[in-house]
N, C-alpha and C positions, 0 to 999 in steps of 0.2 A: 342107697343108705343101708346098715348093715341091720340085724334082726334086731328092733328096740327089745325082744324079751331077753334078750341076752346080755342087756346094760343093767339089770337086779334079778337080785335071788327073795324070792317070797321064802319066809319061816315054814315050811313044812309042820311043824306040832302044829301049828292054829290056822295057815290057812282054809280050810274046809271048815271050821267054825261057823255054826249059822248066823250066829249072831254079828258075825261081823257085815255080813249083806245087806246092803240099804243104808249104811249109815253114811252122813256126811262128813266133807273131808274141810279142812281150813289149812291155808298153808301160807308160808312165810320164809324167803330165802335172804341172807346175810350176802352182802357185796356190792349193794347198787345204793348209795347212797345212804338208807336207813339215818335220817336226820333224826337227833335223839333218843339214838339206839334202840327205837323202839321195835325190829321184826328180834333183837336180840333179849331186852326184855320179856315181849311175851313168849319167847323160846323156855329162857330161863326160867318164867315162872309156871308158864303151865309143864313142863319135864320137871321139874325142883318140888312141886304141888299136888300133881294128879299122879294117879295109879297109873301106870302105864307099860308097855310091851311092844318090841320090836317085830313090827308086820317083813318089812320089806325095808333091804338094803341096797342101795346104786352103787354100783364100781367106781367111786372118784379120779381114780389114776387113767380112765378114758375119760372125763369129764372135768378136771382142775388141772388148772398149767400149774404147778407146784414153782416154777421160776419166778413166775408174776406174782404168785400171794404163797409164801413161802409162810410152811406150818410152824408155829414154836416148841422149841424143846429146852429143857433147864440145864446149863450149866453148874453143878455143883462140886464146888472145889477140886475135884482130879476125875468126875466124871459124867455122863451125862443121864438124864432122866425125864419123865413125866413128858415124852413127845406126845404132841396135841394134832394127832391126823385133821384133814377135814374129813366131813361124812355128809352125807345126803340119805334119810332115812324116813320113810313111813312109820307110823306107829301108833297103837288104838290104845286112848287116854278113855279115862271117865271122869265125868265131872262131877261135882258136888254132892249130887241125887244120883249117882251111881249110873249116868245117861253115858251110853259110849260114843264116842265118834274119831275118826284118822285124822293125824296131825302129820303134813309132809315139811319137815323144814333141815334146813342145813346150806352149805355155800351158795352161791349163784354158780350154773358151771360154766366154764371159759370156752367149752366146746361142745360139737352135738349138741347143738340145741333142739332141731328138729326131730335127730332120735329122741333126745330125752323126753322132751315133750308127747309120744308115738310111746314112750315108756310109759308116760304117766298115764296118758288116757287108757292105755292096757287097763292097767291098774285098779284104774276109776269105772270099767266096763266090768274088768273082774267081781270086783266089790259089788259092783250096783251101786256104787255111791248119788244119790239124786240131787247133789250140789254141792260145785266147789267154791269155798267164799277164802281168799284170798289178802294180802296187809302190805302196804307198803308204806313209808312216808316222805317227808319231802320238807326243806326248809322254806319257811316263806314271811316274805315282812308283815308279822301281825303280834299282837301285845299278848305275852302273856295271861294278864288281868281280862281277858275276852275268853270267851268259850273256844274250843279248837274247832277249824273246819274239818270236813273231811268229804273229799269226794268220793264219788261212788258210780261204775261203769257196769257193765255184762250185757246179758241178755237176760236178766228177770228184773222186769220192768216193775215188779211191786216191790220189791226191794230198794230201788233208784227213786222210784217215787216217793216213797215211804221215808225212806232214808239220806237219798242225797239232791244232790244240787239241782236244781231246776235250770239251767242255760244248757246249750249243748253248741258247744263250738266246735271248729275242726281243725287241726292244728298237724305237722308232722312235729314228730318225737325220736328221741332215744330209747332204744329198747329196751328193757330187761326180760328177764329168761319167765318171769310174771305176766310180764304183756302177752309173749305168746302166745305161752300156753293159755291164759284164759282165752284167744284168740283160734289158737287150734282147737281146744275143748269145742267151743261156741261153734267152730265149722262144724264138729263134727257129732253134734246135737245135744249137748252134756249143758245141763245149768250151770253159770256159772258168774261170781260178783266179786269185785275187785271194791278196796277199798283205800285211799290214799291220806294219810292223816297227815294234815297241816300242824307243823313245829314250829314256833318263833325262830328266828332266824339266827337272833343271836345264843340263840340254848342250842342249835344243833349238834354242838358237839359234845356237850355233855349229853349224860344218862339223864333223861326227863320222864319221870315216870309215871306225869298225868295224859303225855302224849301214846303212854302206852297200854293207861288204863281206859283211853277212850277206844283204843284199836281192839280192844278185849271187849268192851261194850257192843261194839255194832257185830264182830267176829260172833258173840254169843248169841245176837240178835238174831241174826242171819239161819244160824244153825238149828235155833232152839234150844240151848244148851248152856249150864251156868257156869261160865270161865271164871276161875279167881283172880281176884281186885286187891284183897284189905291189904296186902304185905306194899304193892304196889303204893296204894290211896297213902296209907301212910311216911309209906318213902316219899309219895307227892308233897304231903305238907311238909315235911322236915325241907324238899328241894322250894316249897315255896317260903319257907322263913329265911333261908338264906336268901332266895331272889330277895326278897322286902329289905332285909338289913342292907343290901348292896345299894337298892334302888334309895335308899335313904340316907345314906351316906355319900350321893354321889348326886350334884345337878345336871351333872353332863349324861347322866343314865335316865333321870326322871324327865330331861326331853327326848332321847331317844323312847323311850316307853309312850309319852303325853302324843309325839307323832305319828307312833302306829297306834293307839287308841282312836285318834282322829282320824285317820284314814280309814280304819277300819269300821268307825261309826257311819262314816260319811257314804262307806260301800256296802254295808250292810243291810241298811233300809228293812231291816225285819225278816228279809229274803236270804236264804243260804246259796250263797253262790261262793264260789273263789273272789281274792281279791286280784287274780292275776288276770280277771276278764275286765276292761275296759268296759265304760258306760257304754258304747256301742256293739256291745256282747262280743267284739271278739277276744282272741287271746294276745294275753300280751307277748312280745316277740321278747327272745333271749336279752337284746339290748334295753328293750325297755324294764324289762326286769332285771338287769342287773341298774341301770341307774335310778331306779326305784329303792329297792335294797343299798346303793350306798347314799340316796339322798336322806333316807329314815333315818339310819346309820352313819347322820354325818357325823358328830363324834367320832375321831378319830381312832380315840381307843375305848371308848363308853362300853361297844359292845365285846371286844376283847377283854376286858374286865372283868364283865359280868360273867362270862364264859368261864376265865381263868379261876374265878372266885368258886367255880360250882364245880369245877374240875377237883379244887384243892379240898373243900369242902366234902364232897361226894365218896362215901369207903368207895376201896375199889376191890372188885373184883376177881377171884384167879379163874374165872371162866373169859379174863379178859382178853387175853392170849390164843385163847380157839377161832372158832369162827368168827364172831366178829371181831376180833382182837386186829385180825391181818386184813381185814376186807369190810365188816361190818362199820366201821367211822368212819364218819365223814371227815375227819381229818388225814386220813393217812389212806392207803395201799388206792387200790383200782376205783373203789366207791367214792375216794377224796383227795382228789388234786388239786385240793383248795375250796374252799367254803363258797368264796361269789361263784366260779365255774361249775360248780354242783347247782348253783341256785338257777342257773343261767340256764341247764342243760336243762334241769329238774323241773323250772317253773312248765315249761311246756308238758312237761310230764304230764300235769294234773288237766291236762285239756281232752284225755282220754274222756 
């Protein structure tokens, strides 16, 4: 494998900065599914929100296949403009109370995974970082009107305790460039918590932005540290008045909804676990979770509807085109070869 310190260049003004030593890191990468846009969300809003400065920058042209998720650039009328590179970047944010801590987010990379990851734990040895807490999420058959789940792995057990699901099944999975490295981190003695937040299944492809204020919640948790919410919380009610008007305008939607309420009462019993663990605590298999999700989902087009409604509904974005624009949806590029096959691949995901 070739020298991981020679896949980023740290900033010279600020690395020797003392203050940057000890602080912890949270991260979040666009391309592996991101069901209701949410590693893209809190991108955008803690960079859009917090003070922030570039620590450390990764060569993407050794780590992004540019064929596969090809970057956008504007055509305007006789020329071209506003080309939207990807980027993979380190960078020390302050929150609220002026608390600092490193935010690594940007693509999933297509290659070198094991350098990248040999990069990042540099990194994390460099800094002295004492924990890395992590976001991903995932579509999954459960209502709206319910609380969100969210699973929670690493090796800091008061965190998992504290914070997530009590079963512990064992499942093989599809990877992402997240798995790993928390994986690598963990061999190699580094705290670290991974956190998967549960999306209704038919909002994954919109921008849901209560799924993204829960991933800001446990992420602040985690850290000790106050991530911003209000911009969020309030795009959430304005995304939950439309859900209401649709669900109410429609009976083929207020039984898709009345079904995953049921199931999810029926599996919840007080206890936070996934719904994708069967009563005999294992995981549910890819096939069982896809005919799970189209039995919920019988309405034909109930939950494409709903989808379509909050698609039209929802401003859109010109950060919609960068990274996750070509890779961050679940509908489109490498992360979305279709909504049930994400769900199929993904539900195993959360068994980590």
């Amino acid at each position: 494998m070739l020298e991981p310190q020679s896949l980023y260049n740290v900033s010279s003004s600020i690395r020797h900065d003392p203050s940057l030593r000890g602080l912890p890191l949270i991260a979040g990468f666009t391309g592996f599914v991101d069901a209701g846009q949410v590693v893209a969300q809190v991108r955008d809003e803690l960079l859009g929100t917090l003070d922030h400065e570039v620590l450390a920058v990764f060569d993407v042209d050794q780590l992004i296949d540019y064929r596969s998720r090809r970057p956008r650039i504007t055509f305007e009328q006789d020329h071209l403009r506003d080309y939207q590179p990807p980027a993979l970047e380190l960078r020390v944010l302050q929150d609220g109370l002026g608390e600092k801590f490193l935010f690594l987010s940007g693509m999933e990379p297509d290659l070198q995974w094991e350098r990248f990851c040999s990069a990042v734990a540099q990194l994390v040895s460099l800094f002295e970082v004492p924990l890395v807490s992590w976001v991903h999420s995932l579509p999954m058959p459960v209502p709206h009107t319910r609380p969100l789940g969210v699973t929670v792995h690493g090796n800091r057990g008061d965190l998992i305790e504290g914070m997530g699901s009590t079963w512990r099944p064992t499942a093989e999975l599809q990877a992402s460039i997240g798995h790993l490295l928390e994986l690598r981190l963990s061999q190699s003695g580094h705290d670290v918590v991974g956190y998967v937040v549960h999306v209704p299944h038919y909002l994954a492809e919109a921008e849901y932005p209560p799924a993204a204020v829960t991933a800001l919640e446990y992420l602040g948790a985690s850290i000790g540290r106050v991530l911003p919410t209000d911009r969020l919380r309030e795009a959430g009610r304005d995304v939950e008045r439309q859900i209401a008007r649709q669900v109410d305008n429609s009976a083929e939607v207020q039984g898709v909804v009345s079904s995953l309420e049921k199931r999810y009462d029926e599996h919840s019993d007080g206890a936070r676990r996934s719904l994708l663990v069967k009563q005999n605590m294992e995981l549910a298999d890819a096939e069982e979770l896809g005919s799970a999700v189209e039995a919920f989902l019988a309405g034909p087009h109930a939950a494409d509807e709903l989808a379509a409604t909050l698609d039209e509904d929802a401003p859109q974005s010109d950060a919609a085109g960068g990274e996750s624009g070509t890779s961050g949806s679940t509908g489109s590029g490498r992360s979305g070869d279709g909504a049930a096959g994400d769900t199929e691949d993904g539900g195993k995901q959360t068994g980590r």
